[in-house]
N, CA, C and O atoms as a MOPAC input file, in Angstrom:
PM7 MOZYME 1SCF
protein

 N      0.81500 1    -1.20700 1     0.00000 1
 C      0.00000 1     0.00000 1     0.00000 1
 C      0.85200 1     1.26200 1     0.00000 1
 O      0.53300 1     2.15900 1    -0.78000 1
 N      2.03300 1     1.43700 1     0.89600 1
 C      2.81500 1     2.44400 1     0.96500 1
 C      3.97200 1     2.58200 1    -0.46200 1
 O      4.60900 1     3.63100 1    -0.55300 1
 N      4.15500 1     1.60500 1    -1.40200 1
 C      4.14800 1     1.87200 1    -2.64700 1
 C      3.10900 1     2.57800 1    -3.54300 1
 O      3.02300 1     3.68700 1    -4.07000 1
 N      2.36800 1     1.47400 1    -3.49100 1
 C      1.12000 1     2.74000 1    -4.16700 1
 C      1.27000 1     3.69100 1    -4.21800 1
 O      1.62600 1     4.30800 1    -5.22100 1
 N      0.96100 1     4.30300 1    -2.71400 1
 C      0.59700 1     6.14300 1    -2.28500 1
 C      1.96400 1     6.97400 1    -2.80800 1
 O      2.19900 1     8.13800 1    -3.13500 1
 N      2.86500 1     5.51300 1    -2.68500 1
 C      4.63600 1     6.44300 1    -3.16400 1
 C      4.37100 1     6.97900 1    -4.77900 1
 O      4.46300 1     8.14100 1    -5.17500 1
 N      4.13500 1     6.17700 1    -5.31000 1
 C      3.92600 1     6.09800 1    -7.00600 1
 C      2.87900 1     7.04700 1    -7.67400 1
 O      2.79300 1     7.75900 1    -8.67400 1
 N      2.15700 1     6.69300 1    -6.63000 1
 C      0.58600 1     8.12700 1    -6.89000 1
 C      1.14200 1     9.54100 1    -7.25000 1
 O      0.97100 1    10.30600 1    -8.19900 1
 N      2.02500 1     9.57600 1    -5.87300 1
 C      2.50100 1    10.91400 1    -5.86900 1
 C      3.20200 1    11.70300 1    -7.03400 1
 O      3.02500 1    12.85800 1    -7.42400 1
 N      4.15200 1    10.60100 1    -7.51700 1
 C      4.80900 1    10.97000 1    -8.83800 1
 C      3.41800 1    11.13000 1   -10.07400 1
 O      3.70700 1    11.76200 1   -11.08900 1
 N      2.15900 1    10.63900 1    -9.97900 1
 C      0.97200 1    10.98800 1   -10.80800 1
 C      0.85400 1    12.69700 1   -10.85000 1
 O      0.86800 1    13.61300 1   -11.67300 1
 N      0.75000 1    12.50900 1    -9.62100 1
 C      0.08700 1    13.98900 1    -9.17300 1
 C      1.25800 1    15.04800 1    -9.57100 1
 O      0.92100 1    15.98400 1   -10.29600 1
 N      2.31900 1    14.97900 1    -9.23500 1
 C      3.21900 1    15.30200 1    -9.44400 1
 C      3.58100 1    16.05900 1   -10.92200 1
 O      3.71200 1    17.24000 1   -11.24300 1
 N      3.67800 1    14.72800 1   -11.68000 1
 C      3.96500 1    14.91400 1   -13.21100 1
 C      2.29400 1    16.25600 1   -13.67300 1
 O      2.22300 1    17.36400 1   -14.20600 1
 N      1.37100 1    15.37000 1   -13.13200 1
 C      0.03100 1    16.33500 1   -13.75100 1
 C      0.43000 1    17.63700 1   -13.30400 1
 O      0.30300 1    18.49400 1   -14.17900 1
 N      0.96300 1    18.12400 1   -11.98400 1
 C      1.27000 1    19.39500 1   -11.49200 1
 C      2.32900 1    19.92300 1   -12.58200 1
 O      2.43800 1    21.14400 1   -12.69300 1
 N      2.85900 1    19.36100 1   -13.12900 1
 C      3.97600 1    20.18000 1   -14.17100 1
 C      3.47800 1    20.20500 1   -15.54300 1
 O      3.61500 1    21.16500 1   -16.30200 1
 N      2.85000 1    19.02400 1   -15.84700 1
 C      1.42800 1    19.49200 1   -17.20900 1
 C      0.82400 1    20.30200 1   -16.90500 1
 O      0.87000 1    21.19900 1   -17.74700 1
 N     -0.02100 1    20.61100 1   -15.77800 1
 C     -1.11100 1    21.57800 1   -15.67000 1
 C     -0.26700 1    23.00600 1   -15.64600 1
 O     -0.85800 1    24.05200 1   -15.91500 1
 N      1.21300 1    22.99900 1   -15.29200 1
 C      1.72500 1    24.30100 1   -15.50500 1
 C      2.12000 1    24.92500 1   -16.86000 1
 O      2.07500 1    26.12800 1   -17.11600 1
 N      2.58600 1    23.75300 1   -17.84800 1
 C      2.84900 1    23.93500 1   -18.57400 1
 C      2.14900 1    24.33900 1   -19.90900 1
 O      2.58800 1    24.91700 1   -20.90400 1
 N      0.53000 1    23.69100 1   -19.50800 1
 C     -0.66300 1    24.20600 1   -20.41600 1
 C     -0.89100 1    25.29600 1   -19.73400 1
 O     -1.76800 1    25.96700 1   -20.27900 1
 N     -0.51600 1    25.72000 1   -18.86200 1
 C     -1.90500 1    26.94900 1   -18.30400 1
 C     -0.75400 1    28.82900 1   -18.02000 1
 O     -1.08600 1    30.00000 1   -17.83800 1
 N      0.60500 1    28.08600 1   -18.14200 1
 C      1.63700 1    28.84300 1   -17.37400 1
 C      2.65500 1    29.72700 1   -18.64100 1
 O      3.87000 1    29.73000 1   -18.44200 1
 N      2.39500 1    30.07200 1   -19.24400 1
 C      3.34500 1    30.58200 1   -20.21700 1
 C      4.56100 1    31.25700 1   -19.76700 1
 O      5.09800 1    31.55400 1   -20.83500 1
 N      5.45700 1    31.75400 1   -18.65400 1
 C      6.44600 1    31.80600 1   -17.72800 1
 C      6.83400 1    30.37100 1   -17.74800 1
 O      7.89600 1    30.02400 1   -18.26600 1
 N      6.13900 1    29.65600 1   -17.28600 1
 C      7.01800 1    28.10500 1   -16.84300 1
 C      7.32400 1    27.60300 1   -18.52400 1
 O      8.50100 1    27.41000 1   -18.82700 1
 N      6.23700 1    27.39900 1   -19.59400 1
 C      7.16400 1    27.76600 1   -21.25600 1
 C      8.43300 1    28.03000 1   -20.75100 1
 O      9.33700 1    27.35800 1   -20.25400 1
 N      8.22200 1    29.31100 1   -21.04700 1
 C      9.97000 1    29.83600 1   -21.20500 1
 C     10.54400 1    29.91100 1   -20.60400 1
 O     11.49000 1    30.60100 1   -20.98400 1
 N     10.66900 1    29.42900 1   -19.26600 1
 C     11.30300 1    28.40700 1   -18.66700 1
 C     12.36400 1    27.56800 1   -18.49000 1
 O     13.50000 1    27.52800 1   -18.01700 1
 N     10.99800 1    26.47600 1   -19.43400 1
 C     11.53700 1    25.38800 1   -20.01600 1
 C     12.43800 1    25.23800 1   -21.18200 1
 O     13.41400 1    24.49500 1   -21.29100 1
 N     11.70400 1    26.47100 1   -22.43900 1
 C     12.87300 1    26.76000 1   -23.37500 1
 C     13.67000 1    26.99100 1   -22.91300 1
 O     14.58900 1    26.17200 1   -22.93600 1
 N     13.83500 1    28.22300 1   -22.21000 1
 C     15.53200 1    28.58000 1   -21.69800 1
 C     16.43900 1    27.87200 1   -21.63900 1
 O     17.60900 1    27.99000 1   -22.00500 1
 N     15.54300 1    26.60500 1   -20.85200 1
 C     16.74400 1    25.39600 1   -19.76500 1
 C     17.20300 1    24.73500 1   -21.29000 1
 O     18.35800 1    24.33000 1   -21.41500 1
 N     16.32000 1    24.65700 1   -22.33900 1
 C     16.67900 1    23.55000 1   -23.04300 1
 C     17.67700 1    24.07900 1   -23.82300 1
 O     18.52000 1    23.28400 1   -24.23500 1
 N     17.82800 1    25.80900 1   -24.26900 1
 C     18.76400 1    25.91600 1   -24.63200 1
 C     20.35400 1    26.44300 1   -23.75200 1
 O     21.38800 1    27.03000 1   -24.07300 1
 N     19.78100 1    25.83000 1   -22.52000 1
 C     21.04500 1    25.99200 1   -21.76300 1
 C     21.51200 1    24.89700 1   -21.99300 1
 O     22.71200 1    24.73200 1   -22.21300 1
 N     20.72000 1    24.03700 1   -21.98500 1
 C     21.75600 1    22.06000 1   -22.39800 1
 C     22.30900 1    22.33100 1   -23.40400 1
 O     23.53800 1    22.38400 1   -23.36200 1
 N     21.61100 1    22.60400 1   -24.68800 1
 C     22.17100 1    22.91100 1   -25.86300 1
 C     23.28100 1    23.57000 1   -25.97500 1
 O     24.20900 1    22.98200 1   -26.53100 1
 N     23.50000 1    24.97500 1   -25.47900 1
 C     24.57800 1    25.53200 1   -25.16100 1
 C     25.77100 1    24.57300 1   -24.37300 1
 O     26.93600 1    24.32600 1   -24.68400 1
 N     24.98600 1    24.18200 1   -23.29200 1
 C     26.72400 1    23.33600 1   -22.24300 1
 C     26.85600 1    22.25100 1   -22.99400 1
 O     28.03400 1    21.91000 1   -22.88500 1
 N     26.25900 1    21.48200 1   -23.73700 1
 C     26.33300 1    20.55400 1   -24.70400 1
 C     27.33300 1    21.14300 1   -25.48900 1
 O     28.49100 1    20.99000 1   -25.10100 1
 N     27.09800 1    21.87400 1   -26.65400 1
 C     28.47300 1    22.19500 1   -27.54500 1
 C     29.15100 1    23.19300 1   -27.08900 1
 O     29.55300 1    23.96400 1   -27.96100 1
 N     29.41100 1    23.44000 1   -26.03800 1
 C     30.35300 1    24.33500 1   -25.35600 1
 C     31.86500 1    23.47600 1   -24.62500 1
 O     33.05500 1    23.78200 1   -24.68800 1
 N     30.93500 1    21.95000 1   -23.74000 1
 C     31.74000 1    21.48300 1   -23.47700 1
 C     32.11700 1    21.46400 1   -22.23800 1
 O     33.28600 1    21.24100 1   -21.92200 1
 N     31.12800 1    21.70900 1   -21.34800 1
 C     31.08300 1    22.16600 1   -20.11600 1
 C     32.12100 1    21.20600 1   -18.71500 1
 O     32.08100 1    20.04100 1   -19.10900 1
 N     32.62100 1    21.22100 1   -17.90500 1
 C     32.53800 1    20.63800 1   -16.80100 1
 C     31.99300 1    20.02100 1   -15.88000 1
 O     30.96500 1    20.59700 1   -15.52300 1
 N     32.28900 1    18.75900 1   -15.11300 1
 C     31.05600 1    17.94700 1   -14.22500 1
 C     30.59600 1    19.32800 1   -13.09600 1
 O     29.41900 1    19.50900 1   -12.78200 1
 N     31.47600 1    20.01300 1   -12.70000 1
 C     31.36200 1    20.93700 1   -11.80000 1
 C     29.97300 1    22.03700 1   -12.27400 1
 O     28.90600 1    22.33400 1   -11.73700 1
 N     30.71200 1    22.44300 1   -13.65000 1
 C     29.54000 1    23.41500 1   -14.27200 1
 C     28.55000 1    22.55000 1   -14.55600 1
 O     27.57900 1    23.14600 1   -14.08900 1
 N     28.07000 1    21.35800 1   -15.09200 1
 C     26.75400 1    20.84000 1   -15.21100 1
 C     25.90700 1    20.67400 1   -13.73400 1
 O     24.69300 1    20.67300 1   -13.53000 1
 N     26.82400 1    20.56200 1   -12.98100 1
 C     26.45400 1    20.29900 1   -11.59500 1
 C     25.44600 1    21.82300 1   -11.31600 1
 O     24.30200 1    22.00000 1   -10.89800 1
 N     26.32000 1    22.55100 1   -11.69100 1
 C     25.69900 1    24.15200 1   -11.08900 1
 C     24.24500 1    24.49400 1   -11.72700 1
 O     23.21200 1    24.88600 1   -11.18600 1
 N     24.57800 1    24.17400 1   -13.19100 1
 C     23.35700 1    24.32300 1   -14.26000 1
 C     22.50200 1    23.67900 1   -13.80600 1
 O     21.44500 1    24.27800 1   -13.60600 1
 N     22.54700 1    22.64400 1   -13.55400 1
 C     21.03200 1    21.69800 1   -13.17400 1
 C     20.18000 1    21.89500 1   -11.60800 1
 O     19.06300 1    21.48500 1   -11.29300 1
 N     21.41400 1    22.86300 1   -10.62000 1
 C     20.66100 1    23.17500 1    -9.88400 1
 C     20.01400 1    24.48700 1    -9.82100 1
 O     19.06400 1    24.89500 1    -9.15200 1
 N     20.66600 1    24.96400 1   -10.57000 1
 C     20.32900 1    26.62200 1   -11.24100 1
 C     18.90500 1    26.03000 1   -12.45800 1
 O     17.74300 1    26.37600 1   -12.24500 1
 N     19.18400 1    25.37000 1   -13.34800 1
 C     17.84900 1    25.02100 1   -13.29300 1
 C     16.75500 1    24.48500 1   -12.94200 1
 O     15.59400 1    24.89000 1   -13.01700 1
 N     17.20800 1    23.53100 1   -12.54700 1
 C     15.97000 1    22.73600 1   -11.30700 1
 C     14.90500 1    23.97100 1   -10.43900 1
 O     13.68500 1    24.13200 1   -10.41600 1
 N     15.97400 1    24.63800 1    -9.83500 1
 C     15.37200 1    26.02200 1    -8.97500 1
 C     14.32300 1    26.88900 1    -9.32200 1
 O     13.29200 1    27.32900 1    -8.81400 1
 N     15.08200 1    26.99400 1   -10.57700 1
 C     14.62700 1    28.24500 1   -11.59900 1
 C     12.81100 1    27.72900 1   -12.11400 1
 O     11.98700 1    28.54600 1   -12.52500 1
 N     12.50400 1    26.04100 1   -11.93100 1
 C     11.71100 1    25.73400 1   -12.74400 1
 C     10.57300 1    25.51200 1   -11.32100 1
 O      9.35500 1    25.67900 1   -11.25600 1
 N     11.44600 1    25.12800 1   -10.41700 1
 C     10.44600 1    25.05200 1    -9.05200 1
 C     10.02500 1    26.40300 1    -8.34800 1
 O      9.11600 1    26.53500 1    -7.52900 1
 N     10.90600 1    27.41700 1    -8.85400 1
 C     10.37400 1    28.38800 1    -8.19000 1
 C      9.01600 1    28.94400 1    -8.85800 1
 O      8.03300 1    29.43300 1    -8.30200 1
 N      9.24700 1    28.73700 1   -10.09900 1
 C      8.31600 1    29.76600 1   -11.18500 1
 C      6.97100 1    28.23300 1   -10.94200 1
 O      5.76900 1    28.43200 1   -11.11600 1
 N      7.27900 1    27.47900 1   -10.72200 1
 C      5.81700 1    26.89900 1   -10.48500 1
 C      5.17300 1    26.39400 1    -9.17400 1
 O      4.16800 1    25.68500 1    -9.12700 1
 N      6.07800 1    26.97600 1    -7.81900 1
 C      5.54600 1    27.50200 1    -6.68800 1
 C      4.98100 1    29.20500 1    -6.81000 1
 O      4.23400 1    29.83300 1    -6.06000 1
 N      5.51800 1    29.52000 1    -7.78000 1
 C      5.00300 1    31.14600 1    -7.91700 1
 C      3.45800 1    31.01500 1    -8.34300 1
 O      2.42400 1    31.47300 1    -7.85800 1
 N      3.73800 1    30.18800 1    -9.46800 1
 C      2.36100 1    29.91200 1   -10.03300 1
 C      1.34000 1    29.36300 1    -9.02000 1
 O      0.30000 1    30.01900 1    -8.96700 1
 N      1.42900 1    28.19900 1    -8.13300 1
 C      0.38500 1    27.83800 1    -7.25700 1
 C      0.20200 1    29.10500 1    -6.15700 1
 O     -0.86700 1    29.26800 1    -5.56900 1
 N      1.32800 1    29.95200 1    -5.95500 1
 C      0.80700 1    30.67800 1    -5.07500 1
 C      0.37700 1    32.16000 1    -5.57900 1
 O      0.69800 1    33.24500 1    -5.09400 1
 N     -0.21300 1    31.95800 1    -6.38100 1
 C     -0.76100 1    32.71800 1    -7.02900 1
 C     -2.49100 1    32.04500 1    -7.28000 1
 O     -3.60800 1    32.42000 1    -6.92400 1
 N     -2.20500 1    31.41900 1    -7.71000 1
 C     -3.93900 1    30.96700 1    -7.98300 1
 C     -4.28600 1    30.34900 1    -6.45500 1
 O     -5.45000 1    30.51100 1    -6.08800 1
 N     -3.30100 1    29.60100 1    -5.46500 1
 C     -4.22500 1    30.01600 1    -3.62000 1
 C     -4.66600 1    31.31400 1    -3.30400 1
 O     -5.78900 1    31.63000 1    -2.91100 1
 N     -3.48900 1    32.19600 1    -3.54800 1
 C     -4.09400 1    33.50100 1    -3.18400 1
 C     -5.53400 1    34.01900 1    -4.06900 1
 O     -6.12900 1    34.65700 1    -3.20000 1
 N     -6.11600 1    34.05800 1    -4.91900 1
 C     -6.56800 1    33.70100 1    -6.06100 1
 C     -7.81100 1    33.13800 1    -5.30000 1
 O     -8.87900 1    33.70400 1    -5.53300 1
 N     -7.80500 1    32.11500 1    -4.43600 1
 C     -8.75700 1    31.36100 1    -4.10500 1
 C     -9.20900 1    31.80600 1    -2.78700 1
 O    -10.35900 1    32.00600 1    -2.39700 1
 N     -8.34800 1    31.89700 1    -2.31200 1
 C     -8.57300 1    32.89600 1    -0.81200 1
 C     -9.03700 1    34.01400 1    -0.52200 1
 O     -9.55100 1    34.41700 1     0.52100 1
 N     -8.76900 1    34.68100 1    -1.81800 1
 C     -8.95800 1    36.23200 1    -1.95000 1
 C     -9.59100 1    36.39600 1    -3.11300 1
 O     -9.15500 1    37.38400 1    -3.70400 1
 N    -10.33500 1    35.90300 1    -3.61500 1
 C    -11.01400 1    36.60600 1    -5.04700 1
 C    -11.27200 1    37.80800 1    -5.45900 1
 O    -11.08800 1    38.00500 1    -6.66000 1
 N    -11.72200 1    38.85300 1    -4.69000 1
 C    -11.89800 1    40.24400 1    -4.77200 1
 C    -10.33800 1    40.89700 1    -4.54400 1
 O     -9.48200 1    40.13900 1    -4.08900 1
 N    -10.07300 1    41.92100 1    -4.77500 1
 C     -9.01700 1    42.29200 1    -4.41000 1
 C     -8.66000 1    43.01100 1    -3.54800 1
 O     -9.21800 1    44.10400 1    -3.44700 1
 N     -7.57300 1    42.63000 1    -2.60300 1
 C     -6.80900 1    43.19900 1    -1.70700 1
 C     -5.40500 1    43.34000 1    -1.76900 1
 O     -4.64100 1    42.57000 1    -2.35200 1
 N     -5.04900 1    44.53200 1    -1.03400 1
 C     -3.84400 1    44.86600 1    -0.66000 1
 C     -3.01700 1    43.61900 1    -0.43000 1
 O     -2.23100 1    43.35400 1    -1.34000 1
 N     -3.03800 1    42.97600 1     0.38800 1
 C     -2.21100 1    42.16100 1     0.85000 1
 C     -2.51900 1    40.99500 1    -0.20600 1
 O     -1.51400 1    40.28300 1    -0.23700 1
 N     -2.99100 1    40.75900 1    -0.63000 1
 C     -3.51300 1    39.43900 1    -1.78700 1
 C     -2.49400 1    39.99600 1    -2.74700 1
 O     -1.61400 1    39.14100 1    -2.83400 1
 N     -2.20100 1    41.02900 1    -3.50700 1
 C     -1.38800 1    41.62300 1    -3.98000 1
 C      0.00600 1    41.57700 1    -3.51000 1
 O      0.85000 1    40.79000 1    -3.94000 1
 N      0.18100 1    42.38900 1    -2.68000 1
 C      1.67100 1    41.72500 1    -1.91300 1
 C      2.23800 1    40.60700 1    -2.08600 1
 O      3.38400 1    40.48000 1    -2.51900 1
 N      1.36800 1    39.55000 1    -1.71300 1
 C      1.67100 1    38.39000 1    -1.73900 1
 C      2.01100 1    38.11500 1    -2.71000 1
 O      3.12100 1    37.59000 1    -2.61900 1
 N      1.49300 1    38.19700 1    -4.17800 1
 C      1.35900 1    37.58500 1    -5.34700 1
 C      2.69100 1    38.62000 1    -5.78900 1
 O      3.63100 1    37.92100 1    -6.16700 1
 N      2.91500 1    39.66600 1    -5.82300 1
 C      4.04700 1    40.32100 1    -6.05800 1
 C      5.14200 1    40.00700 1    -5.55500 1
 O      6.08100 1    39.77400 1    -6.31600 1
 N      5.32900 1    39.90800 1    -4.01100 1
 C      6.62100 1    39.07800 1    -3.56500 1
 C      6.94800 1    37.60800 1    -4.31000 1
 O      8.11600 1    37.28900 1    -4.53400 1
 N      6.07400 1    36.93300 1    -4.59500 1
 C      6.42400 1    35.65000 1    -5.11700 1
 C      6.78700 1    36.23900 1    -6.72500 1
 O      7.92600 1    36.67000 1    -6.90800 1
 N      6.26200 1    36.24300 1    -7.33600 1
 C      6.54900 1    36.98600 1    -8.50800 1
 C      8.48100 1    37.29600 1    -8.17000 1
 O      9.41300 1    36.56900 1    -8.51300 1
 N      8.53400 1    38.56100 1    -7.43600 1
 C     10.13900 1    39.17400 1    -7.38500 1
 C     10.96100 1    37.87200 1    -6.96500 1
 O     11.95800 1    37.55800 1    -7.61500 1
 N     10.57400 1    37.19100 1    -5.97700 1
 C     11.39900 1    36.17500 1    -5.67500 1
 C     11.83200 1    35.55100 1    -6.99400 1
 O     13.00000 1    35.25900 1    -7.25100 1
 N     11.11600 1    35.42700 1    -7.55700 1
 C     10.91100 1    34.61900 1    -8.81400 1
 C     12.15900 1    35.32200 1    -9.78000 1
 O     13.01700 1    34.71500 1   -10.42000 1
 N     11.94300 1    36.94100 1    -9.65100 1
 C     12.64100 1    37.52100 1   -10.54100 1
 C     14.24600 1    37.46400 1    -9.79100 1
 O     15.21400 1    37.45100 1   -10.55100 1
 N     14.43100 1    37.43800 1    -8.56000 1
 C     15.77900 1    37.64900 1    -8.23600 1
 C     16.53000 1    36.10900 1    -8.43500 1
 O     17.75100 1    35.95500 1    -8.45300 1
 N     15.47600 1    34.96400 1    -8.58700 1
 C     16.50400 1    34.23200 1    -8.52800 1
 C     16.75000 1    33.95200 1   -10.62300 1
 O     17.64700 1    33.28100 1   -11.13300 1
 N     15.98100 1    34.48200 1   -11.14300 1
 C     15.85400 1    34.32100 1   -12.35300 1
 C     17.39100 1    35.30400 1   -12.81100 1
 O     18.17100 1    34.97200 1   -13.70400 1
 N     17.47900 1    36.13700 1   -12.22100 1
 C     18.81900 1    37.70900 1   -12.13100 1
 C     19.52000 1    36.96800 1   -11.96300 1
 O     20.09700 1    36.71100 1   -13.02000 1
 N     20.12700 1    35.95100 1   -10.54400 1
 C     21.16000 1    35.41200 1   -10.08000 1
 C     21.84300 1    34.13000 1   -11.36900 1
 O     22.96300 1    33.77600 1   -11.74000 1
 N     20.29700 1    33.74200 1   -11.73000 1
 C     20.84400 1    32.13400 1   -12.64200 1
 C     21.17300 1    32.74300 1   -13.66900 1
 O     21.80300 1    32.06000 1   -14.47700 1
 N     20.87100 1    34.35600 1   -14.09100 1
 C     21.45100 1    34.64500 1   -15.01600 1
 C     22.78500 1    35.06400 1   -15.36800 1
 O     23.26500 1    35.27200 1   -16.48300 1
 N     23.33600 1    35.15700 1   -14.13600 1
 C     24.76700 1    35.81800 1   -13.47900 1
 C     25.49300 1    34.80200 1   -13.70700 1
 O     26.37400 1    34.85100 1   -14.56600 1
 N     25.18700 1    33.39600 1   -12.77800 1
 C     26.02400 1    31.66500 1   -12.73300 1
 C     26.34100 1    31.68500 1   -14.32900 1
 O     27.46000 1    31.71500 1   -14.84300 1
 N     25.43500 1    31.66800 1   -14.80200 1
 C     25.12900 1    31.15800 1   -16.45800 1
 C     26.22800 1    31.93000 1   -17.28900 1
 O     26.83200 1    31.25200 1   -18.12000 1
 N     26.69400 1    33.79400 1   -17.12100 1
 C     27.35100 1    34.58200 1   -17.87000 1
 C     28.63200 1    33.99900 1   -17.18000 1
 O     29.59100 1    33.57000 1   -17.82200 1
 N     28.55500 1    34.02500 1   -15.73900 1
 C     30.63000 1    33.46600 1   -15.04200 1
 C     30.31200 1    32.39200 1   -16.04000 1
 O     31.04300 1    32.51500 1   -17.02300 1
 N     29.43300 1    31.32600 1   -16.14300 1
 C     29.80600 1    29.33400 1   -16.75800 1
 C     30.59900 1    29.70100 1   -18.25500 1
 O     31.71800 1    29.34800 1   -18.62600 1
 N     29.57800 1    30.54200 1   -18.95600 1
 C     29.40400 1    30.23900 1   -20.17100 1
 C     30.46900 1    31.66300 1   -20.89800 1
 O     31.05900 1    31.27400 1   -21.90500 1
 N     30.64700 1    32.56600 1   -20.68000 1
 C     31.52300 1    33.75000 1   -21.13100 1
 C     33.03700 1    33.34300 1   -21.62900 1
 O     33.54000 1    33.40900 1   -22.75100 1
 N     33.69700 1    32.79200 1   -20.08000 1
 C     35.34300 1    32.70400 1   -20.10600 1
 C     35.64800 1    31.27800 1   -21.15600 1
 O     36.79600 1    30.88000 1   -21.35400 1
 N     34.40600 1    30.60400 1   -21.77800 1
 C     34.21500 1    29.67900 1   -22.56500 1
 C     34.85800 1    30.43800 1   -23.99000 1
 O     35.84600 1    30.52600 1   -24.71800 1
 N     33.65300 1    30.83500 1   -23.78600 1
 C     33.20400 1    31.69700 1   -25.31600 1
 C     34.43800 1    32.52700 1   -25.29600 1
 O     35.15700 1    32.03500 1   -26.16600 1
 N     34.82700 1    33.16500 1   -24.95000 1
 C     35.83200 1    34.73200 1   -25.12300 1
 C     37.03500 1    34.29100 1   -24.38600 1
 O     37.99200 1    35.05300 1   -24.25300 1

């Protein structure tokens, strides 16, 4: 039984990243991004060290923007009319979103620059 409920989860799971991906146009491009970041460390030629960094720089990048997204449509559900703080909320997640999107863009120019040039 405690297999089951283990295996379920990966159901629910996977549907949680379909349902973002039909409904989420941020988590899209995203996903493009990441794919042409493989593409890039792919014929670039990267390091175990630098793939190491990339995949947690993307992993992050893809969990954050679709915790942004659920906490956006709770707030959404909690708050239907609008408020101040319903706002806040949905804006802080949002910036979070944007600072770590700034930072992976920073890892990515140190990985990929002293390559290139």
């Amino acid at each position: 039984m405690k297999a089951i409920r283990f295996l379920r989860s990966f159901v629910f799971a996977f549907a949680g990243i379909r349902a973002a991906l039909q409904s989420e146009q941020n988590i899209r491009f995203h996903f493009t991004a990441a794919a042409a970041v493989i593409l890039a460390g792919l014929l670039t030629g990267l390091a175990a060290v630098e793939w190491l960094v990339l995949v947690l720089v993307i992993g992050g990048m893809l969990a954050f923007e679709m915790l942004n997204s659920s906490m956006e449509r709770i707030v959404d559900l909690a708050s239907p009319d609008l408020h101040p703080l319903a706002k806040q909320a949905k804006d802080m997640a949002a910036g979070g979103v944007l600072v770590f999107a700034i930072a992976s863009a920073i890892i990515g120019l140190l990985i990929f620059l002293p390559k290139w040039f």
